[in-house]
N, C-alpha and C positions, 0 to 999 in steps of 0.2 A: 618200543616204538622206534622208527625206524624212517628219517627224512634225509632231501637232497641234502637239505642248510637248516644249521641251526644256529639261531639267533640269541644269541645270549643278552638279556638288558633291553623292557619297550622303551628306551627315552626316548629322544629324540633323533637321533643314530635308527636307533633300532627300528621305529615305529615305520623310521620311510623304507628301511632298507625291506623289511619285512614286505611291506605293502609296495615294492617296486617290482621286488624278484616274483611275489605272486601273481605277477601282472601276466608273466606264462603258465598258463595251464598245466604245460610238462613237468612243472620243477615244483615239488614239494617244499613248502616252508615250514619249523618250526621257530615258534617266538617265548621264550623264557622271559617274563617276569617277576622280581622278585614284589613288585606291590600288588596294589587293586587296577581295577579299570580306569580310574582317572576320568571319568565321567559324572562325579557327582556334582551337587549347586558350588558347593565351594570351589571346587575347578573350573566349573563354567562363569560363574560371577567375576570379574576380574577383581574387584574391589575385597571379596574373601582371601587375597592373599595375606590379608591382614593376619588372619585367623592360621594359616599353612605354616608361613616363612619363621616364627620364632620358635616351633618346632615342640613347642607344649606339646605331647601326646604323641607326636613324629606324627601329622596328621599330612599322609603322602608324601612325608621326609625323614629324610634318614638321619636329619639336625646331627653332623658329625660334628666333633669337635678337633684343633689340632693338637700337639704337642706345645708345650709353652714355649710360648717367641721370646727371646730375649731383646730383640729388635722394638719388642713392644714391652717392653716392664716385666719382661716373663708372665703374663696374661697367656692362655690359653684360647683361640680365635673361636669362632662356631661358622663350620661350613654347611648349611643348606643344601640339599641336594635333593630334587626330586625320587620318591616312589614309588611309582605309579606308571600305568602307561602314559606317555607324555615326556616321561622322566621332568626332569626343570622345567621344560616347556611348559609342564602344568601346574608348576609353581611359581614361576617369574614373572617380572614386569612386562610381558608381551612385547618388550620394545624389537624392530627388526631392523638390526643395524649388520654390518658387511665386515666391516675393516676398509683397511685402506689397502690401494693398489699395489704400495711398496710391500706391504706387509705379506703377498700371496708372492710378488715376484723375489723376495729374501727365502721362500721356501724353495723355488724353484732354483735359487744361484747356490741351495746349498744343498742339491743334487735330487731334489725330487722333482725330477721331471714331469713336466704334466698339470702341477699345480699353481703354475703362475695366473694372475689374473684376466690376462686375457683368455687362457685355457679352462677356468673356472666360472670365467662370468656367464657361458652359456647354460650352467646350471643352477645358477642364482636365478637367472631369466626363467626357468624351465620349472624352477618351481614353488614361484609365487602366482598369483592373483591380486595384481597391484589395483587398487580402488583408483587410480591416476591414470590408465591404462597403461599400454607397450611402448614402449619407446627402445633405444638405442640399450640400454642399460636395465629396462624389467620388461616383466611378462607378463600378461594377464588370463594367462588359463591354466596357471599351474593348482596344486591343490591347496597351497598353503594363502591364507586369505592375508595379506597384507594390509591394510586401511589406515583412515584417517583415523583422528579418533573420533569419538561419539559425540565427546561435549566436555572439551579443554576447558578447563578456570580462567578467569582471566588474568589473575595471578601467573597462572605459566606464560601466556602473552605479555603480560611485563615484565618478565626475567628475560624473554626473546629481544625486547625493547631496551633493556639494560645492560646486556651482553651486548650491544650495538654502540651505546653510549660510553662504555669503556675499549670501542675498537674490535669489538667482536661482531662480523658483518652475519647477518640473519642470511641462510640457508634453505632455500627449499628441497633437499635432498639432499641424505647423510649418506645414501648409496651408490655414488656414482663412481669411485672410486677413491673422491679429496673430500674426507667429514668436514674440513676446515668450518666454521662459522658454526652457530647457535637456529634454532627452531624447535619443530614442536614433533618428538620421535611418532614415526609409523609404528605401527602395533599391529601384532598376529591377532587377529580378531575378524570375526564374522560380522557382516554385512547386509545378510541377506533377510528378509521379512522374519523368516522362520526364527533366528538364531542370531538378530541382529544386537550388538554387543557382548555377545558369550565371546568366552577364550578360545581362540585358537590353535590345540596345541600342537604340537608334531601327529598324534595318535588322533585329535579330533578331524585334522587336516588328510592324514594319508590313511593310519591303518582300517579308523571303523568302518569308512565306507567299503574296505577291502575284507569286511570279518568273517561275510558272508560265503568266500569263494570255499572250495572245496578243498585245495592244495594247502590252506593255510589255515596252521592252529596254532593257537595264541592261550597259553598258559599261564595265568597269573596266580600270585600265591607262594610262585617258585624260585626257591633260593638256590642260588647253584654254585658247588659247593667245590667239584675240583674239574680237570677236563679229564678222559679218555683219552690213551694214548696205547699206540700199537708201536711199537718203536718208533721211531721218528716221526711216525704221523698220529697227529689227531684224529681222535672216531666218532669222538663223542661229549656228553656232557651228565654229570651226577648230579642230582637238586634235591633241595627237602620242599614238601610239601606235605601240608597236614601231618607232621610229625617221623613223614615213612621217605624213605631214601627212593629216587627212583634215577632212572637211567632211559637218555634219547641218542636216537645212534646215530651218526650224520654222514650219510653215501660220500657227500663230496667236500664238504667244509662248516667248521664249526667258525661264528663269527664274533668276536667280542664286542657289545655297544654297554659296556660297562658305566664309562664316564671314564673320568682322568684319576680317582681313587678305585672304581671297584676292576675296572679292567687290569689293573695292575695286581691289584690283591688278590684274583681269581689266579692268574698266571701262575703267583708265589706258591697259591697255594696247593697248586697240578706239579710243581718242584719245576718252575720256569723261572729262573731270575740269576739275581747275583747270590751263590750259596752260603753268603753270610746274614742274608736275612731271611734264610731255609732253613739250611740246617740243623740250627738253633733250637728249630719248634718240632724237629722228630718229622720233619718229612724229607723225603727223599729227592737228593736233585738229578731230574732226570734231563737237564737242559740249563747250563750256565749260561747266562745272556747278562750281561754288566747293564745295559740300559732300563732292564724293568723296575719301574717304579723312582728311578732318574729323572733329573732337569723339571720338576714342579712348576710351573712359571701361575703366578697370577694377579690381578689388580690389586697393590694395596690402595686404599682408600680413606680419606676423612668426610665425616657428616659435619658440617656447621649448620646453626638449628635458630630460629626466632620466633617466639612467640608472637603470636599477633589479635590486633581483635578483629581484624577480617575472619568472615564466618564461611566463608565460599569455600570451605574448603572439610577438607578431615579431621575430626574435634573428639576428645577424648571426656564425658559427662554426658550429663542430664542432654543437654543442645547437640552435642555433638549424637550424641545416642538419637535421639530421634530427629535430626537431619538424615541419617544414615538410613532409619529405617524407611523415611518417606523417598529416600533416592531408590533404597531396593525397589521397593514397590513402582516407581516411576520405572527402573531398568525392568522389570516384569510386563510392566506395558509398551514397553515401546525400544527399548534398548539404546536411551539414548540419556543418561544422568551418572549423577559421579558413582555409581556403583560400578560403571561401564569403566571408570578410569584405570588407567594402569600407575596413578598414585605418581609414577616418575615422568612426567607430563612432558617436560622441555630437558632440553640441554645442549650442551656446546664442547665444541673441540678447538685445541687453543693451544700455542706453544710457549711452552717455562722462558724462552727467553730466543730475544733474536736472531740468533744464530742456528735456533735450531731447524731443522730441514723441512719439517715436518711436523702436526699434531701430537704432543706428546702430555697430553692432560686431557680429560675427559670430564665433564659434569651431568648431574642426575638430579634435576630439580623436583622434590616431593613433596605435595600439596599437604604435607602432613607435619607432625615431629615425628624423627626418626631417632631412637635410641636403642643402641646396641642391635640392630638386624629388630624393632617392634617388642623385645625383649621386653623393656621397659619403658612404661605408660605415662605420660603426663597429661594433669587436667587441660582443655579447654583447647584453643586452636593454636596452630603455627605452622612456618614450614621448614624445611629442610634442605638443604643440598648437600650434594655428595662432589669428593674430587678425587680421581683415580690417578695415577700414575699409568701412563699404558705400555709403556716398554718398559720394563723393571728389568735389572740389571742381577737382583738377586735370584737364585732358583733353591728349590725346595726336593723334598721327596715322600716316598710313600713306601711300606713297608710293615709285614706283618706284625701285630703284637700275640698273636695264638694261633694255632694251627687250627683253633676254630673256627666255621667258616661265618657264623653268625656273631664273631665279635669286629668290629669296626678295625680298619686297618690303623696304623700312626701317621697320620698327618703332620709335615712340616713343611710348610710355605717359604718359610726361610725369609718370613718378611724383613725389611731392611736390612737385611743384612750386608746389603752391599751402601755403599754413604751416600751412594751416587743416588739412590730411591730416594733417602730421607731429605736430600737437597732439594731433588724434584715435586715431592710432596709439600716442602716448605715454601716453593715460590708458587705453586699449584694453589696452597691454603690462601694465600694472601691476594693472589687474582681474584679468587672465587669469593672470597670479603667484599671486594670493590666492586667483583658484580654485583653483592647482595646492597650494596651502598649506594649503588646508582641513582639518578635521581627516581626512575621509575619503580623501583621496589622498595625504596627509603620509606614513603609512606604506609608501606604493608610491616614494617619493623615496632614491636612494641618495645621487646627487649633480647639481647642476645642471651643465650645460652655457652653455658660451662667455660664460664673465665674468657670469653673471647673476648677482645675489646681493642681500645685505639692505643697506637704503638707498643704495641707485640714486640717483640726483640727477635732472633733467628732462635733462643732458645728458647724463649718463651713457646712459642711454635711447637719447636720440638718435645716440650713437653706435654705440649695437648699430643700431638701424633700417637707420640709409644705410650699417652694414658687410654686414646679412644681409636685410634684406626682399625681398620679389620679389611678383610673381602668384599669386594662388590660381586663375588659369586661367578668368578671365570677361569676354573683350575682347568691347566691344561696340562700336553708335552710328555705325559711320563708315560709313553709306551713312543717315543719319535718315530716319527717316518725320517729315514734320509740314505746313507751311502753306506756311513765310514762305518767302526767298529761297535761306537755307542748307540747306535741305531737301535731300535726294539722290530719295526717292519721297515720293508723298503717300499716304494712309491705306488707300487700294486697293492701296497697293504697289506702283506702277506711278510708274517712272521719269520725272521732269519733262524734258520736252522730248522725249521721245522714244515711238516709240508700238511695240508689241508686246514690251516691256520688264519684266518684274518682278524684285524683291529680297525673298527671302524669306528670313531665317535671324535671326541676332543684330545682325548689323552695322544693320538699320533700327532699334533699340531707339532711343528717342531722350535716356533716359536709362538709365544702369545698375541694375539692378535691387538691392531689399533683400533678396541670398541668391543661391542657384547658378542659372546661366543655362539651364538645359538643357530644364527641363520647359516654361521658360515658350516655348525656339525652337520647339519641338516644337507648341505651340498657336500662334503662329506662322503654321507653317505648315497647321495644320488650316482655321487660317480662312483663310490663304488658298486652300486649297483650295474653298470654301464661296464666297468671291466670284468666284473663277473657273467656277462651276457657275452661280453667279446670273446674270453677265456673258452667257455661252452663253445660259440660258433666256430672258433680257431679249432 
C-alpha cells in the first residue's frame, strides 16, 4: 500500500492530524493504530473511566509501568496511556485545560519559533466548540466540543467556595492564558440532544466524522514495528497485525503521534537514537541523534483522600453499586447525572510561595477515593484530591528494554529527583490540607486517610510523598522540538537529520506544560497540519 502520509498512532495527535490533512481530497492519508476504535459504552460514558484507567486487562491502555523511582521508596509508578483511537483522550478525565501564556512563550524564547502563545492561540480557538461561545480567547465551531459539565456535585462547588476562603479567588476560565484561581474544569464532552454527555475524544471529535472520505484509511489492530528508510529518508512504515508483518509506503512523509513513550521507542527501534540504547539490542544504527527518548518531564503528584458520609458522590458497595447503576441509566436518558462526570469535578492553580511568578501547583478535586490510579478499592464514599507540581525541575527518559517491538519501552520519570520538586510538593500537600480544612468542606470530612493528620513535620510530609505520589498522567519532551544539538525535531516538526520525517504529539513539547497536556497535543497537531499544507503550496 502506497500513501501521501502516514500517520503512525490515532491518539490525540493523530486523530486531528489524520482528519485535517484528509480535509484535501488530493493527498492520501494513511492512519496506524495500534488499539481498537475507541467507540465503545466504556469510552463514551465518562464515568467508565473508572473501569479503563487501572488497567486490569489493559482495557484501551497500555497500563505501562516505570523503572523503580528511587525518589519515591524505589516503588515502580504505573503510567496509563491510552489505546485506542482517541489515544488518552479516551481514557482521561476530559478535563480541557491550555497551560499558561508563559509556558508557550518559554518554547518560543528557546528557539522554536512559531510556538508562542500568541502564535498558538489561533489554534486553540480553531478548534474547540466552546458551550460559552467566541470570544477573544475561544471558538465555537471548532470540532472539538468543549462544555460545561452535565451535573457538578455540590461537593465540587464547596471545594471552589474553600479555595476562596483560604485566598484562592474562584475563576471563571482556566484558558485564557493566567489558570490562576480555583472553579469548576470545562470537559471535552458532547452537548448535543444526540450525544449529550458522552466523551469527547480527539477521534470522536475529528477523525469519525472524517472515516467516510475516500483519501483516508484508518487501520487499527496495527502495531508498528520499525520505519522504512532509503538512506537518509523515510519511506515508510512495518506493523504486525493479526500476527502477519505488513508494510505502508508513504510518497511524502511518514508521521509519528506515538505519545511521549511510544514515539521515542518506535525511532530506537528503526536504529534512530543515541546508539547506546541501540546497539545493545542487535539493531543497527542507521542515525545517531542524543535527544531521542531525552528530557522526560512530568507531573509528580500527591492524592490526599477522606472518607465521608455524604452520599452524592462516587461509593464503592452495596449504595454506592446501585447509585451508580441508577445514574447510568439516568445519563441513558438524558445525559445529564454523575455518570456524565469526569470524576475530577474542580480545581485550582496556586503558587508554593510568594515569590513565586506564577502558578506552580495545580489541584484535581475527585468526587471519589482515589487509590493508587483506582488500583485499589475502598468501601463506601469519600473524596479525593490531587496536587501536582507543574514545573518540575527533574527530567526522566525512555529507552528500549528488547528489540522487540511489542515489549513496553523503560520508563524513568526521574521523579524527584531534583530536591527542588520534593520542596514544592511538600508546601503544595499542606495548601491542599487547608483547602480540604476550610470551613466549607470541613463538614464533608469524616475521616482522613493514610496517616495525614494535624502537625505533619516537613518530614513527616515527605514520607507520605516517596510512600504514595505517582503521575497525574502528563509525560512529555522526549522527542524536543528546539534549535540547538539535543533537539530530536526542529519547529516544523521535521526530524534533524533526516528527511520525510515528522513528530507530532506531546513527546516534541520541549518543556511541560502549566496544567493538562491534552488540549495543547491537540493544537499540536493542528498546526502541523497547517505547515504541511504550507509545505505542499510552497
Amino acid at each position: 500500500m502506497r500513501f501521501d502520509y502516514v500517520i503512525v498512532g490515532g491518539g490525540s495527535a493523530g486523530a486531528t492530524l489524520a482528519a485535517r490533512l484528509s480535509e484535501d481530497p488530493t493527498i492520501s492519508v494513511c492512519l496506524l493504530e495500534a488499539g481498537g476504535r475507541g467507540d465503545s459504552l466504556l469510552v463514551r460514558m465518562p464515568m467508565a473511566v473508572v473501569a479503563m484507567l487501572p488497567g486490569w486487562g489493559k482495557i484501551n491502555n497500555w497500563a505501562f509501568r516505570t523503572v523503580p523511582q528511587p525518589g519515591l521508596g524505589g516503588r515502580r509508578g504505573y503510567q496509563p496511556r491510552g489505546r485506542a483511537l482517541g489515544g488518552s483522550s479516551a481514557i482521561n478525565a476530559m478535563l480541557y485545560v491550555r497551560g499558561q501564556r508563559q509556558d508557550f512563550d518559554g518554547w518560543a524564547a528557546q528557539g522554536c519559533t512559531g510556538w508562542d502563545w500568541d502564535s498558538l492561540l489561533p489554534y486553540f480557538i480553531r478548534s474547540e466548540s466552546n458551550e460559552n461561545g467566541a470570544d477573544a480567547f475561544h471558538g465555537d465551531a471548532g470540532p472539538l466540543q468543549v462544555s460545561n459539565q452535565r451535573a457538578p456535585r455540590r461537593i465540587s462547588r464547596a471545594f471552589v467556595e474553600a479555595n476562596a476562603q483560604v485566598q484562592i479567588p474562584p475563576t471563571e476560565d482556566f484558558n485564557a492564558g493566567d489558570n490562576a484561581g480555583a472553579g469548576l474544569y470545562q470537559v471535552t464532552q458532547f452537548r448535543d440532544p444526540a450525544r449529550n454527555g458522552e466523551r469527547c475524544s480527539a477521534a470522536a471529535a475529528y477523525l469519525f466524522p472524517a472515516m467516510a472520505r475516500p483519501n483516508l484509511t484508518v487501520i487499527t489492530r496495527a502495531h508498528a514495528t520499525r520505519l522504512l528508510l532509503e538512506g537518509k529518508r523515510v519511506t515508510g512504515v512495518e506493523y504486525l497485525r493479526g500476527g502477519r508483518r505488513h508494510r505502508v509506503l508513504a510518497g511524502a512523509e511518514v508521521i509519528l503521534c506515538g505519545g511521549a513513550f511510544g514515539s521515542p521507542q518506535l525511532l530506537q527501534l528503526s536504529g534512530i537514537g543515541r546508539p547506546e540504547d541501540i546497539a545493545p539490542h542487535g539493531i543497527e544504527v542507521v542515525h545517531a541523534l542524543p535527544g531521542v527518548g531525552q528530557n522526560l518531564q512530568d507531573h509528580i503528584d500527591l492524592v490526599l483522600a477522606c472518607k465521608s458520609r455524604e452520599r452524592d458522590m462516587f461509593g464503592i458497595g452495596l449504595r454506592g453499586g446501585l447509585s451508580a447503576l441508577r445514574h447510568m441509566l439516568k445519563w441513558r436518558r438524558d445525559g445529564a447525572s454523575m455518570a456524565a462526570s469526569p470524576m475530577a469535578e474542580a480545581g485550582s492553580f496556586f503558587r508554593s510561595a510568594p515569590g513565586v511568578d506564577r502558578p506552580d501547583l495545580q489541584t484535581h478535586f475527585v468526587i471519589g477515593l482515589m487509590d493508587n490510579h483506582a488500583r485499589r478499592l475502598h468501601p463506601g464514599f469519600g473524596f479525593s484530591c490531587h496536587v501536582c507540581v507543574l514545573r518540575p525541575h527533574s527530567r526522566g527518559r525512555v529507552w528500549l528494554q528488547s528489540a522487540d517491538p511489542r515489549r513496553a519501552p523503560a520508563i524513568d520519570p526521574g521523579f524527584l529527583h531534583d530536591e527542588r520538586d520534593l520542596q514544592t510538593l511538600i508546601r503544595g500537600a499542606r495548601m491542599t490540607r487547608e483547602i480540604l480544612h476550610a470551613p466549607a468542606l470541613r463538614p464533608y470530612i469524616h475521616a482522613e486517610m493514610w496517616g495525614v493528620r494535624d502537625g505533619m513535620s516537613d518530614a513527616d510530609w515527605e514520607a507520605v510523598i516517596r510512600k504514595r505520589a505517582d503521575t497525574v498522567y502528563h509525560p512529555v519532551g522526549t522527542c524536543r522540538m528546539g534549535t540547538d544539538a539535543l533537539a530530536v525535531v526542529d519547529p516544523q516538526l521535521k526530524l534533524r537529520g533526516l528527511s520525510g520525517l515528522r513528530v507530532a504529539d506531546a513527546s516534541v513539547m520541549p518543556t511541560l506544560l502549566s496544567g493538562n497536556t491534552n488540549a495543547a497535543t491537540i493544537v499540536i497537531a493542528e498546526k502541523c497540519a497547517d505547515m504541511i499544507r504550507a509545505g505542499r503550496a510552497g
